[in-house]
VEXTI-485781 format. One line per 2 residues: number of its first residue (from 0); their letters; for each residue x, y, z of N, C-alpha, C, O. Coordinates in pm, whole numbers, padded with zeros to 5 digits. Layout:
<sites>
NUM> a> X/Y/Z/X/Y/Z/X/Y/Z/X/Y/Z ~ ...
</sites>
This chain:
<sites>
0> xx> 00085/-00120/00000/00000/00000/00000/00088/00125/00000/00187/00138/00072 ~ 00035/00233/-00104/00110/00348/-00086/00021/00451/-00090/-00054/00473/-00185
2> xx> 00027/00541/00052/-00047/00599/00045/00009/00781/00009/00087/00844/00079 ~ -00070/00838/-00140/-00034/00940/-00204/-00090/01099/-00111/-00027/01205/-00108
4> xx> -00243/01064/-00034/-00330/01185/-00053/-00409/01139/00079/-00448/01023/00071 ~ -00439/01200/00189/-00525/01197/00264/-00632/01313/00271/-00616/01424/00221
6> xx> -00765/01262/00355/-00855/01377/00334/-00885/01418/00483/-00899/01318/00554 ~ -00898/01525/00545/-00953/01568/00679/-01041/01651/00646/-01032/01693/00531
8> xx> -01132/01694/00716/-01212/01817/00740/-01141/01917/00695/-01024/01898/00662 ~ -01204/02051/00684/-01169/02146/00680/-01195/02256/00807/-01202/02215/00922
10> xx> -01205/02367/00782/-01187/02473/00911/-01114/02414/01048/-00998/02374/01056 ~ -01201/02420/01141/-01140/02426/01263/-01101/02299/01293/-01187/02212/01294
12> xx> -00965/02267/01323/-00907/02118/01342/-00877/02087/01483/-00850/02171/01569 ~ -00884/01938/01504/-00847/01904/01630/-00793/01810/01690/-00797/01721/01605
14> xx> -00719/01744/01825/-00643/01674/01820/-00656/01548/01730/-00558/01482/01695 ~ -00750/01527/01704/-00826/01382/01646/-00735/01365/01526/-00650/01278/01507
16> xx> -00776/01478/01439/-00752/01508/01309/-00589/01530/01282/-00531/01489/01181 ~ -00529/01600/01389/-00356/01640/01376/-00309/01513/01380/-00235/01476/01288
18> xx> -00346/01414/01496/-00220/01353/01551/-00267/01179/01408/-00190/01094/01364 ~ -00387/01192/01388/-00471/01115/01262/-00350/01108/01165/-00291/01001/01152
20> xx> -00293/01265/01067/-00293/01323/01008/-00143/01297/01023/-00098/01239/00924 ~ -00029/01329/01139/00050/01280/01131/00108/01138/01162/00230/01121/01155
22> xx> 00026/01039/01195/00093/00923/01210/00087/00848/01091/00153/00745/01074 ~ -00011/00910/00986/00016/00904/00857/00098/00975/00802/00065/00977/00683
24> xx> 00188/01038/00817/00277/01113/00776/00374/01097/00782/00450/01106/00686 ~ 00434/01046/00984/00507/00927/00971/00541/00842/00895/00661/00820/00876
26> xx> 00442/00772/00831/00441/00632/00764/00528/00649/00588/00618/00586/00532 ~ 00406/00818/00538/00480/00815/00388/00458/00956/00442/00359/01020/00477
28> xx> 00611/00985/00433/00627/01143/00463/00587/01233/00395/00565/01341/00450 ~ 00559/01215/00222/00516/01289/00114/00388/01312/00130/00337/01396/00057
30> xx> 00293/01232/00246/00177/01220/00178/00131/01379/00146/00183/01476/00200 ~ 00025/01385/00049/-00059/01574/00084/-00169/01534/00178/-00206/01422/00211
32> xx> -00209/01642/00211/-00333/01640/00294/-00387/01737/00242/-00327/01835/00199 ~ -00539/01716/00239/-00621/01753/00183/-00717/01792/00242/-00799/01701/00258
34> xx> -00759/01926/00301/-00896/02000/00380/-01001/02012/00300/-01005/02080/00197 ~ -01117/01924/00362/-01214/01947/00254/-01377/01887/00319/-01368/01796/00402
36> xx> -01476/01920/00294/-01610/01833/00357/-01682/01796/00184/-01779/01721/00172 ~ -01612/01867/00062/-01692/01834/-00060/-01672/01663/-00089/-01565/01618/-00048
38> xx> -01731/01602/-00132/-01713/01446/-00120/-01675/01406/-00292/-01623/01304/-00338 ~ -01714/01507/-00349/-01631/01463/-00461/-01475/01491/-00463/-01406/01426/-00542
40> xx> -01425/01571/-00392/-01257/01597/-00339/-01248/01508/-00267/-01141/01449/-00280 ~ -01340/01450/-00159/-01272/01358/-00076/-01253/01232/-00167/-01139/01185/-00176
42> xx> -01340/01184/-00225/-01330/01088/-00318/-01169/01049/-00391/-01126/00936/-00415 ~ -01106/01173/-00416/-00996/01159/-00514/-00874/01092/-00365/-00760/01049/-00383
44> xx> -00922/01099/-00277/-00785/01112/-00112/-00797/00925/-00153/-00891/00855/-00195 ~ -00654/00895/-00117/-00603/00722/-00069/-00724/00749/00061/-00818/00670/00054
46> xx> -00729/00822/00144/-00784/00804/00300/-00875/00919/00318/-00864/01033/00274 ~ -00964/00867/00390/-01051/01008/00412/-01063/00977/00594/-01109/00874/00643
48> xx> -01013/01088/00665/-00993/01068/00820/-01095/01180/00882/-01101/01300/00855 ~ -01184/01091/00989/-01287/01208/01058/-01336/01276/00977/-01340/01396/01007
50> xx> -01398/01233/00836/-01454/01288/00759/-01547/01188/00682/-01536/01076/00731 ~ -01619/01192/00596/-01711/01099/00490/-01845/01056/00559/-01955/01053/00503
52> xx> -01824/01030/00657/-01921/00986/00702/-01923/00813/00724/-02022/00778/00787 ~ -01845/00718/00689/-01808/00613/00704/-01666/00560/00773/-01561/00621/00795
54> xx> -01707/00419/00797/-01567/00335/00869/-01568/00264/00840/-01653/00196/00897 ~ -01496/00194/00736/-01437/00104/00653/-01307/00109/00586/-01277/00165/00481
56> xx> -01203/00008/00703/-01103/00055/00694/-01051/00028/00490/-00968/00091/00424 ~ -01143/-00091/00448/-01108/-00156/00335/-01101/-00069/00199/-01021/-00088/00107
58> xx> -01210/00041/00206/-01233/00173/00191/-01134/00237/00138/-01085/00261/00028 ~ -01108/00269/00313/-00995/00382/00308/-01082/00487/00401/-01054/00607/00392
60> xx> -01174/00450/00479/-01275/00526/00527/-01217/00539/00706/-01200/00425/00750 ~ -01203/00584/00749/-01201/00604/00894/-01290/00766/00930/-01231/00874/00921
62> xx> -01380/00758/00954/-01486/00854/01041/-01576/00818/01151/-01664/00735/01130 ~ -01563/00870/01266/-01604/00802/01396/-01776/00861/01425/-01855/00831/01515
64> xx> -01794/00971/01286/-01930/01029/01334/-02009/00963/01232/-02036/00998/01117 ~ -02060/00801/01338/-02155/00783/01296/-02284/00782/01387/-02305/00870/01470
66> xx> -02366/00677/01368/-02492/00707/01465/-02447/00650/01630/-02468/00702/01739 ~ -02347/00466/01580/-02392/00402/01643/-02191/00414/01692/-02152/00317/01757
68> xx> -02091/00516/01663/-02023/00534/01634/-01908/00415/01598/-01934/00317/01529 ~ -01789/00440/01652/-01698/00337/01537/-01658/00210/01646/-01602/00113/01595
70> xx> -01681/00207/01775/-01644/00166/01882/-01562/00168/01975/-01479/00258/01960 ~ -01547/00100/02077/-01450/00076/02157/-01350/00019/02229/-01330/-00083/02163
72> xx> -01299/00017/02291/-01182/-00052/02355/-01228/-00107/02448/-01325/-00049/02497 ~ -01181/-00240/02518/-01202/-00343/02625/-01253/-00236/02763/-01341/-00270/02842
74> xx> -01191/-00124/02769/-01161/-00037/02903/-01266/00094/02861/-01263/00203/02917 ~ -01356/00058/02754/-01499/00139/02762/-01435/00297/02687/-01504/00394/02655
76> xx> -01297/00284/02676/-01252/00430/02551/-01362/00486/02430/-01317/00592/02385 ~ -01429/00467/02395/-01438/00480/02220/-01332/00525/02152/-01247/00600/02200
78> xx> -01333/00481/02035/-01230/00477/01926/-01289/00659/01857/-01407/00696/01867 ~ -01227/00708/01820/-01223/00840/01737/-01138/00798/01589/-01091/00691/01550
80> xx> -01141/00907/01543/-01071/00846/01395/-00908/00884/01395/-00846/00880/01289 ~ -00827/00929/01552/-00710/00890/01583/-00708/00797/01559/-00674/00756/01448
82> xx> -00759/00696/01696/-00782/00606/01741/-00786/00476/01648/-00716/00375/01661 ~ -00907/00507/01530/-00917/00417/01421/-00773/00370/01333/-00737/00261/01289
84> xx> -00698/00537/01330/-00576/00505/01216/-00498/00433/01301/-00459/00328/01250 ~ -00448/00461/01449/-00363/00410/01508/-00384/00205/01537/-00305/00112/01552
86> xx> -00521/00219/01533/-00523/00100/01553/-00529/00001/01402/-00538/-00122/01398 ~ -00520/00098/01285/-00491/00015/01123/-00328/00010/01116/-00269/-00090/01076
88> xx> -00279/00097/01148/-00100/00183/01062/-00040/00167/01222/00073/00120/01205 ~ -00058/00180/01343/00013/00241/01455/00179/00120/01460/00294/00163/01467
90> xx> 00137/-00034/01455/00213/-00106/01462/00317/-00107/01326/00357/-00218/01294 ~ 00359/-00004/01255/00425/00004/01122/00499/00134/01203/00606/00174/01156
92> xx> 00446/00197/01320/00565/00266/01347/00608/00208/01513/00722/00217/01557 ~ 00533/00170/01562/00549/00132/01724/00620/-00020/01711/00648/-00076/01817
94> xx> 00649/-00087/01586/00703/-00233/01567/00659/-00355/01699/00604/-00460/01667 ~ 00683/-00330/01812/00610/-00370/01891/00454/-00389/01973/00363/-00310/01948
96> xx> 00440/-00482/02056/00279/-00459/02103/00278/-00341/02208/00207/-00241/02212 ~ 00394/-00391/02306/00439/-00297/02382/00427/-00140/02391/00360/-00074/02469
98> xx> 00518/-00095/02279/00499/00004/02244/00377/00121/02143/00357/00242/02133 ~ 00330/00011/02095/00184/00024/02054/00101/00076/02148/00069/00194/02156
100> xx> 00065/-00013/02219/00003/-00001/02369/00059/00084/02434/-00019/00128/02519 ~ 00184/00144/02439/00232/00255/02530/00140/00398/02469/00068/00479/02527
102> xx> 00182/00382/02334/00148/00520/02272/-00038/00504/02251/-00096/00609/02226 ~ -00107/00401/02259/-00228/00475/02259/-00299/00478/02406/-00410/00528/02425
104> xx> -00233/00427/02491/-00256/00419/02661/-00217/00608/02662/-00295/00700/02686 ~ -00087/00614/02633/-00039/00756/02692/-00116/00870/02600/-00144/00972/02663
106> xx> -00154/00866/02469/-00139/00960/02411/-00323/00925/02308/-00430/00981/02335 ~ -00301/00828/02204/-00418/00844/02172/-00585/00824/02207/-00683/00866/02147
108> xx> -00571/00731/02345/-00662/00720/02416/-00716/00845/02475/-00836/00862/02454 ~ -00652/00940/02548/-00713/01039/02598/-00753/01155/02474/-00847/01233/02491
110> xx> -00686/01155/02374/-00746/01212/02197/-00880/01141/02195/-00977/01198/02245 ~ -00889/01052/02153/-01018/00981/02139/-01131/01045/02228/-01231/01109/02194
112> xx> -01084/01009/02351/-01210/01014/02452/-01265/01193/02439/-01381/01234/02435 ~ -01132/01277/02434/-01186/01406/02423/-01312/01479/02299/-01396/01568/02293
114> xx> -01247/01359/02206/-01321/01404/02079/-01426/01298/02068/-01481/01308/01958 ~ -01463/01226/02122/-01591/01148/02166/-01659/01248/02268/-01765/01271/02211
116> xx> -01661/01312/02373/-01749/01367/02460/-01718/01246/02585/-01795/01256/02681 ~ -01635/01155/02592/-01645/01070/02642/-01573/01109/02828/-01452/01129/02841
118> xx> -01670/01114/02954/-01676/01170/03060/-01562/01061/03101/-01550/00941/03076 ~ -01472/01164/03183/-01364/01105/03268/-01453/01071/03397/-01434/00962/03451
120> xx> -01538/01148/03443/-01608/01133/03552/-01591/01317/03612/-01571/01419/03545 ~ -01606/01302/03756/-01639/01412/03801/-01536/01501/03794/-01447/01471/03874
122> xx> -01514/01602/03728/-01402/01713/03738/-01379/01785/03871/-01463/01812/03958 ~ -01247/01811/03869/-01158/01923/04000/-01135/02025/03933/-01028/02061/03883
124> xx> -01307/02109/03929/-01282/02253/03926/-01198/02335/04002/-01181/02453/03971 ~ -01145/02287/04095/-00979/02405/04137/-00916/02460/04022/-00919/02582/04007
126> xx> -00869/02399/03953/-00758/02410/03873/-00772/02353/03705/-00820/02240/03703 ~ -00748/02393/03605/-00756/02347/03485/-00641/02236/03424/-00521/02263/03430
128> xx> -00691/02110/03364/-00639/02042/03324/-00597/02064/03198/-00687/02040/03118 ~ -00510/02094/03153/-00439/02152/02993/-00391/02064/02909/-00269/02050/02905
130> xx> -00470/01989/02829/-00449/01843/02796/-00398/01822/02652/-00412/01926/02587 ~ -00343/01721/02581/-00270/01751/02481/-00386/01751/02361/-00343/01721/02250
132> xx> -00539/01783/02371/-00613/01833/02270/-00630/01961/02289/-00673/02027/02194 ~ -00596/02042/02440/-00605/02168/02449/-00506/02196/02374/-00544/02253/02272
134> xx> -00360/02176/02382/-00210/02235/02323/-00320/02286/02121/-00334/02389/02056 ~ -00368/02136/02103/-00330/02114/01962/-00443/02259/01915/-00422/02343/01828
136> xx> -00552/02247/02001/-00664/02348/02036/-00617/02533/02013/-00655/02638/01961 ~ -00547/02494/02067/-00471/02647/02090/-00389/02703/01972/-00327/02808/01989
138> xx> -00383/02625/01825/-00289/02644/01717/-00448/02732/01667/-00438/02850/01632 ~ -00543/02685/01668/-00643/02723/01582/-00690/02878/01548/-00785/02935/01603
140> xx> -00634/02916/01480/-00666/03103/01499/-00772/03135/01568/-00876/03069/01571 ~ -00749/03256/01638/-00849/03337/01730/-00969/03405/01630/-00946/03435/01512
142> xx> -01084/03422/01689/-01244/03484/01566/-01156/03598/01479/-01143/03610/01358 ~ -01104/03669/01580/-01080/03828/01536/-00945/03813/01431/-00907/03914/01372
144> xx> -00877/03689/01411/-00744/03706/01309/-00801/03585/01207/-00767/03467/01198 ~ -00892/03656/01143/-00970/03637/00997/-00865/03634/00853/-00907/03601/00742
146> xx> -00733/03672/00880/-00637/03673/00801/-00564/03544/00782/-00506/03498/00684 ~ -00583/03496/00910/-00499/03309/00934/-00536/03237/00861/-00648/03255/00812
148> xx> -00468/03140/00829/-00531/03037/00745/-00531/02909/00837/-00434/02878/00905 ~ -00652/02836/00832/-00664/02724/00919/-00588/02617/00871/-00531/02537/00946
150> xx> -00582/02610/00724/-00506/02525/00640/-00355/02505/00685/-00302/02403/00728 ~ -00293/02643/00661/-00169/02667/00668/-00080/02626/00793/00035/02583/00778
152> xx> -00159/02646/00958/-00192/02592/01043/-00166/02488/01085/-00074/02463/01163 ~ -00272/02382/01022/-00312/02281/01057/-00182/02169/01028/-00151/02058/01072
154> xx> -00132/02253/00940/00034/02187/00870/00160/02203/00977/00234/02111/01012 ~ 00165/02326/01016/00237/02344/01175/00203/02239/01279/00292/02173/01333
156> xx> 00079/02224/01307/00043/02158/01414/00054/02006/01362/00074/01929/01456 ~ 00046/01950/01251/00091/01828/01222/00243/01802/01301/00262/01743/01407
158> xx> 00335/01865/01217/00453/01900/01242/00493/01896/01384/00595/01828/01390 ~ 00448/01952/01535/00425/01937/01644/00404/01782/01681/00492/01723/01743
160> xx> 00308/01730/01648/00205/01617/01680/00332/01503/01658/00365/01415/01737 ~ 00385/01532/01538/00507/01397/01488/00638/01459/01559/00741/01398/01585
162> xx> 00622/01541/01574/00748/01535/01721/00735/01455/01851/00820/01395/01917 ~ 00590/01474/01869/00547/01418/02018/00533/01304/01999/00533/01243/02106
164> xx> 00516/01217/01882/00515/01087/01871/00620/01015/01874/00626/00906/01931 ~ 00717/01071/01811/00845/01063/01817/00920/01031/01934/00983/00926/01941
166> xx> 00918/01131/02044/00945/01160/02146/00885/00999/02211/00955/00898/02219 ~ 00742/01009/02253/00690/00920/02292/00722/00737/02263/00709/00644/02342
168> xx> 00771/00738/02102/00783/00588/02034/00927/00561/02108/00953/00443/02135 ~ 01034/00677/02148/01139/00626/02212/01189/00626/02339/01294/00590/02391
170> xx> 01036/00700/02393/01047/00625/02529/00977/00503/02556/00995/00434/02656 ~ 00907/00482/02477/00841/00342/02496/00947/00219/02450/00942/00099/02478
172> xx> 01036/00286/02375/01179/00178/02350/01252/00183/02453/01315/00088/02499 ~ 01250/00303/02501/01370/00314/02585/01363/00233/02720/01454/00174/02779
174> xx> 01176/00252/02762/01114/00123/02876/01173/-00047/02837/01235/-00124/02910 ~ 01126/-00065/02690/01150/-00194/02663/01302/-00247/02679/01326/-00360/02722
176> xx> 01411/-00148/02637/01553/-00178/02657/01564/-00213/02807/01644/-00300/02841 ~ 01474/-00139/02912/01568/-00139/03046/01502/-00233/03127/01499/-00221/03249
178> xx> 01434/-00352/03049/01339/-00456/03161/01433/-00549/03169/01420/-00590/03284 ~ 01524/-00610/03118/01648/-00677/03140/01714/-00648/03242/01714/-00716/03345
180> xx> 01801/-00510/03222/01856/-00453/03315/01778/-00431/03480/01841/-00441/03585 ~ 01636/-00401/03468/01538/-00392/03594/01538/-00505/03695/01558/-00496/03816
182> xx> 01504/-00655/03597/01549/-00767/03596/01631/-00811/03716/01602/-00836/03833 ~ 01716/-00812/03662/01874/-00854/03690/01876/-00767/03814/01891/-00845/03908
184> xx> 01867/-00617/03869/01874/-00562/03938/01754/-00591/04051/01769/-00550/04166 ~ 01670/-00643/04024/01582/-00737/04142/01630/-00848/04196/01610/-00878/04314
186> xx> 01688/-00911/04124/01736/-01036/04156/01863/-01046/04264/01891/-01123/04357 ~ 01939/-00903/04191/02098/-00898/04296/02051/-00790/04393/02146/-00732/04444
188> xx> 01898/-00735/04444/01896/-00684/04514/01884/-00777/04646/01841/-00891/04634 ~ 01930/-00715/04801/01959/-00772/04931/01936/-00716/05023/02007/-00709/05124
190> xx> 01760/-00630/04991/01705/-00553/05063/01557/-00588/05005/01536/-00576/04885 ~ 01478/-00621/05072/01369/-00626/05020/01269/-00467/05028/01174/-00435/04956
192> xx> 01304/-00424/05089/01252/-00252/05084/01311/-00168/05008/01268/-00054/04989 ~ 01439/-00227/04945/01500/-00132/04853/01567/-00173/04748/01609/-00289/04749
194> xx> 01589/-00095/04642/01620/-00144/04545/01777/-00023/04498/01776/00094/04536 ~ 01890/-00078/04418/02024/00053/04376/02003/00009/04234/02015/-00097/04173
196> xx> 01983/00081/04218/02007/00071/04047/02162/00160/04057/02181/00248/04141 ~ 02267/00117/03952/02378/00190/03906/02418/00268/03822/02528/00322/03819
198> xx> 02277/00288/03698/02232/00408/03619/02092/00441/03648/02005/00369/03698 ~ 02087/00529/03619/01943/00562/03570/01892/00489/03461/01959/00473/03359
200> xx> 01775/00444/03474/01668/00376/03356/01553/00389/03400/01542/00371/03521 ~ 01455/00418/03338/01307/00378/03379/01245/00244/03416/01225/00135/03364
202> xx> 01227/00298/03516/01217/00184/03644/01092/00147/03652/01062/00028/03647 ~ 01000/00242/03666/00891/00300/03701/00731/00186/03707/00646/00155/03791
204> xx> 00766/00151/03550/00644/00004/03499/00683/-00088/03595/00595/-00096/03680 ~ 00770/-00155/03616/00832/-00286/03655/00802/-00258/03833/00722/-00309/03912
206> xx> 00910/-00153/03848/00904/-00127/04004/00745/-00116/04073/00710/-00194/04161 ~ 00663/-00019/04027/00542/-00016/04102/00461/-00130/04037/00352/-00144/04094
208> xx> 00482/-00216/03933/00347/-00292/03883/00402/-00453/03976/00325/-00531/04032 ~ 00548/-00464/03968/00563/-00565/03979/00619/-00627/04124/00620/-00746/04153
210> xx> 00672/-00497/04224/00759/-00572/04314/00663/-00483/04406/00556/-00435/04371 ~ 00722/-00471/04528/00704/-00404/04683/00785/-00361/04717/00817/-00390/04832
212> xx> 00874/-00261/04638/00994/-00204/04708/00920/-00101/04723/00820/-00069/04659 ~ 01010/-00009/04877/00929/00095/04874/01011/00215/04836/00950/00317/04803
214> xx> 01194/00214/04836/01216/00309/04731/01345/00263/04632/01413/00160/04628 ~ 01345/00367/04568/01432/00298/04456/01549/00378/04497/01516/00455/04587
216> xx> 01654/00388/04469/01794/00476/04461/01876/00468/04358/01916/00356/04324 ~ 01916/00579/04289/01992/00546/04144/02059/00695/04160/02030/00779/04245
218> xx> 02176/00705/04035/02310/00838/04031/02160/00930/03931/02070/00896/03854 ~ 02214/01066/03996/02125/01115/03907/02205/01224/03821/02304/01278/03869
220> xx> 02170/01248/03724/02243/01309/03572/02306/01417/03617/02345/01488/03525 ~ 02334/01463/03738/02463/01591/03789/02490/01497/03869/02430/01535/03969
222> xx> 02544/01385/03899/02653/01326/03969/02615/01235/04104/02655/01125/04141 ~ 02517/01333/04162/02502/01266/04298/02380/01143/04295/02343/01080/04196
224> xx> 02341/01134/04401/02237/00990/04470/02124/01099/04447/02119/01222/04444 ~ 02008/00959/04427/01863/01012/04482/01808/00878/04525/01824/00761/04493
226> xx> 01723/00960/04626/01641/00812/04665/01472/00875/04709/01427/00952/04795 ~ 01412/00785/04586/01299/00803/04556/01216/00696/04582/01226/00576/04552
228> xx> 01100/00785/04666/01006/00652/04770/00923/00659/04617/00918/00754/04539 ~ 00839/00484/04603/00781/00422/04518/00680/00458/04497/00642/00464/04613
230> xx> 00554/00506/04411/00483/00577/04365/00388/00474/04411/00413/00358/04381 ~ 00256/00506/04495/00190/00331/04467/00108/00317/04308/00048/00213/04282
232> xx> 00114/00421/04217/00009/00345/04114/00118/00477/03993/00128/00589/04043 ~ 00161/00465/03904/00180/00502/03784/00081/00660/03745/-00039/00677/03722
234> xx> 00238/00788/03755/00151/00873/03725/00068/00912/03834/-00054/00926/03819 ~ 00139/00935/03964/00095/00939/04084/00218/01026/04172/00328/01016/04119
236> xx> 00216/01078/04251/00319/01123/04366/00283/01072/04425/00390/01063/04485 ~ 00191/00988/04508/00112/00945/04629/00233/00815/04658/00270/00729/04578
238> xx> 00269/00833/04780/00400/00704/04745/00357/00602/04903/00285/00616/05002 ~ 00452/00497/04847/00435/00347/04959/00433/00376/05029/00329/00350/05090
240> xx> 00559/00475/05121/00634/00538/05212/00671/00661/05183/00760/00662/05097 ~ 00643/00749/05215/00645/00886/05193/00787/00903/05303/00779/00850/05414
242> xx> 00958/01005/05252/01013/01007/05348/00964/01106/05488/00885/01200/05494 ~ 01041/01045/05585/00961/01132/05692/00920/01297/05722/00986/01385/05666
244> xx> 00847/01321/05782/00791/01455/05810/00903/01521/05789/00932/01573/05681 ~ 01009/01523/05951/01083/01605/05958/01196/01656/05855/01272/01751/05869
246> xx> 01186/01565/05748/01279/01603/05639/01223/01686/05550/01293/01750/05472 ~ 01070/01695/05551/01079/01803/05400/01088/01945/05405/01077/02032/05491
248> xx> 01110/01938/05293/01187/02111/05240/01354/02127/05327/01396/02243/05336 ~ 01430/02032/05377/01518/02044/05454/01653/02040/05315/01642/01976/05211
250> xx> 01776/02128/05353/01870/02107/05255/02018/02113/05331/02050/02188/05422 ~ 02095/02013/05267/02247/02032/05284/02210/02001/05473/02147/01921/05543
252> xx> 02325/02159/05492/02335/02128/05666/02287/02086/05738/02330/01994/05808 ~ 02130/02167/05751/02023/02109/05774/01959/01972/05778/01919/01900/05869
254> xx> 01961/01965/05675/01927/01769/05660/02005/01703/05712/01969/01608/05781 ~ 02171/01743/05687/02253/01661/05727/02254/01641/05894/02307/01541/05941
256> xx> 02200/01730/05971/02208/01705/06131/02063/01678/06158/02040/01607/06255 ~ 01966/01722/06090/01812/01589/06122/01878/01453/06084/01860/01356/06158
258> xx> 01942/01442/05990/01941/01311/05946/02101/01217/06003/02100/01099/06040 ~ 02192/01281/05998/02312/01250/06085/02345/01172/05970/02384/01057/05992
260> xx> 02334/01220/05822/02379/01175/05660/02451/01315/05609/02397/01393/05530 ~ 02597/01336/05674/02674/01442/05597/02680/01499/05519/02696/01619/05500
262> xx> 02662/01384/05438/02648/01476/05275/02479/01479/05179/02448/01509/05064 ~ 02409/01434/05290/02269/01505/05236/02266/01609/05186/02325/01702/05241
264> xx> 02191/01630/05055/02182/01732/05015/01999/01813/05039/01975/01928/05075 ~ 01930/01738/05014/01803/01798/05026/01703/01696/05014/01727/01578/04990
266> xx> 01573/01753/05034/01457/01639/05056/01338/01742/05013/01319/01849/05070 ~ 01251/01685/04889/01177/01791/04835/01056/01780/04960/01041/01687/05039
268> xx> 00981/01902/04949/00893/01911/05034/00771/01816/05028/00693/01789/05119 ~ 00772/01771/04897/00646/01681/04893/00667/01524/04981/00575/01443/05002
270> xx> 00810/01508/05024/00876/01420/05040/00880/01276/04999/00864/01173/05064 ~ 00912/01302/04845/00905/01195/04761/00980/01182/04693/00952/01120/04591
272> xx> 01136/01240/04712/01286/01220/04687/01349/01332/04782/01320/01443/04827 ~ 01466/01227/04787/01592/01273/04862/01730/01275/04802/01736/01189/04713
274> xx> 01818/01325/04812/01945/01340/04787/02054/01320/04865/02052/01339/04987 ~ 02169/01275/04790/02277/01271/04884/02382/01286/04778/02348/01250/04666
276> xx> 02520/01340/04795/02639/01376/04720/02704/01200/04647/02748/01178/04534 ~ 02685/01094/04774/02729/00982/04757/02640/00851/04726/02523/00882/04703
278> xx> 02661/00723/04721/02630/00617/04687/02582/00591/04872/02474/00604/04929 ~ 02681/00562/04907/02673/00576/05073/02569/00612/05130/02480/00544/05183
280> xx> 02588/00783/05112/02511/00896/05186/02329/00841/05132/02237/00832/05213 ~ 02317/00817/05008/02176/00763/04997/02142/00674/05020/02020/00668/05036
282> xx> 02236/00524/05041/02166/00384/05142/02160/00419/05276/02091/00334/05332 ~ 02221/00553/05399/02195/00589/05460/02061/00645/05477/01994/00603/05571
284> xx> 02019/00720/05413/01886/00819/05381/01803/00699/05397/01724/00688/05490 ~ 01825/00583/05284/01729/00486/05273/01721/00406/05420/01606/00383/05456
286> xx> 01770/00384/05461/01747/00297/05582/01753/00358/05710/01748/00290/05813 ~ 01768/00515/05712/01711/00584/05816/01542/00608/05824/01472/00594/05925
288> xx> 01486/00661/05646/01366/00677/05658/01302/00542/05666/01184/00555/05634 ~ 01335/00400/05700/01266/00323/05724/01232/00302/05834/01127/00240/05855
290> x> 01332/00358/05960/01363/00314/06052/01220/00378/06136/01203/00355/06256
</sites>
């Protein structure tokens, strides 16, 4: 299959349609894209996305507005016409299941659901959630700059969208490289409350899905220790063991005589990492805040 020409909507675009738009783009970088609702233009597109009025991938049809719409996922998502392409083309760039599943867990699942109407449940009006259909939201010219072109646009914000995928496809490699290494580092661990890693890797899947440690400790990218209590659920601060009271917001001197760990450096206030200059100074930290 080679695909020459895709079709989207025209005027006002949205995450559905960008991130649609570039994971086909990904695939054949030349493709054109084509803004349009006339159906004899759409007609001439390899693909017509969130548009036509049909879903048939055999087609070339992916549009999620139908009556009975296009469906859903095991976990009650509905599919959007992201959603649809990622789940025809996604494994031609994610090569794995793994990583497949990373990128529509992290990224096109919550696209979908936004552009479905589909309720997270009860909102925390405190504060606004700024979500990556707001970002794509925010390219769309303002009423009053009638001079913009939505078209012209919508080509920028592609451009964006295949960065973030990008970004995203190699951290989902970068998870898959370090389950070996995670591995192996469970096995030679001789603490059951704790775990040393000797680089940094993403720990994160393995550690909270799979074991009961309650913190991890690894060198962090300026030189020194951290030791970070275990998140209990992914995408959470809420941790196993939170370090103790008297340490947060504490730094250097300070810490170092609450804690009687010299070369402590600091303990964030949320108290859900700590520091130390040494390898030492942070299995100290670790087995004081257990104590």
């Amino acid at each position: 299959m080679d695909i020459k020409s895709i079709a989207v909507h025209d005027g006002v675009f949205h995450a559905d349609d960008i991130f649609a738009a570039a994971i086909i783009r990904m695939i054949w970088p030349e493709v054109k894209i084509i803004r349009s609702r006339n159906m004899d233009v759409l007609q001439d597109a390899d693909l017509r996305i969130d548009v036509g009025g049909k879903n048939c991938p055999s087609s070339g049809d992916y549009d999620h507005h139908l009556e009975n719409g296009a469906g859903a996922r095991s976990n009650g998502i509905p599919y959007a016409s992201c959603g649809l392409i990622w789940k025809e083309f996604g494994m031609r760039l994610a090569k794995t299941r793994f990583r497949f599943e990373h990128i529509d867990r992290k990224i096109i699942q919550s696209i979908d659901a936004t552009d479905c109407g589909y309720s997270f449940g009860e909102e925390n009006n405190s504060f606004a959630h700024f979500t990556i259909s707001d970002i794509i939201d925010s390219f769309n010219p303002s009423w009053f700059k009638e001079d913009n072109s939505h078209d012209e646009i919508f080509e920028e914000a592609v451009v964006i969208a295949v960065q973030i995928l990008k970004n995203e496809l190699e951290k989902a490699e970068g998870f898959e490289l370090s389950r070996d290494y995670i591995y192996a580092a469970i096995d030679q661990s001789v603490n059951p409350f704790y775990i040393v890693l000797d680089k940094y890797v993403p720990w994160q899947h393995i550690i909270i899905n799979e074991t009961d440690f309650i913190y991890v400790i690894f060198p962090s990218t300026t030189g020194d220790w951290r030791v970070r209590a275990v998140p209990r659920q992914l995408s959470s601060f809420e941790s196993r063991k939170p370090l103790p009271k008297k340490w947060a917001g504490k730094r250097e001197e300070e810490l170092a005589l609450i804690t009687g760990v010299k070369d402590a450096t600091f303990c964030h206030p949320a108290r859900f990492i700590a520091g130390a200059q040494t390898l030492e100074g942070a299995l100290m930290l670790a087995e004081k805040a257990l104590e």
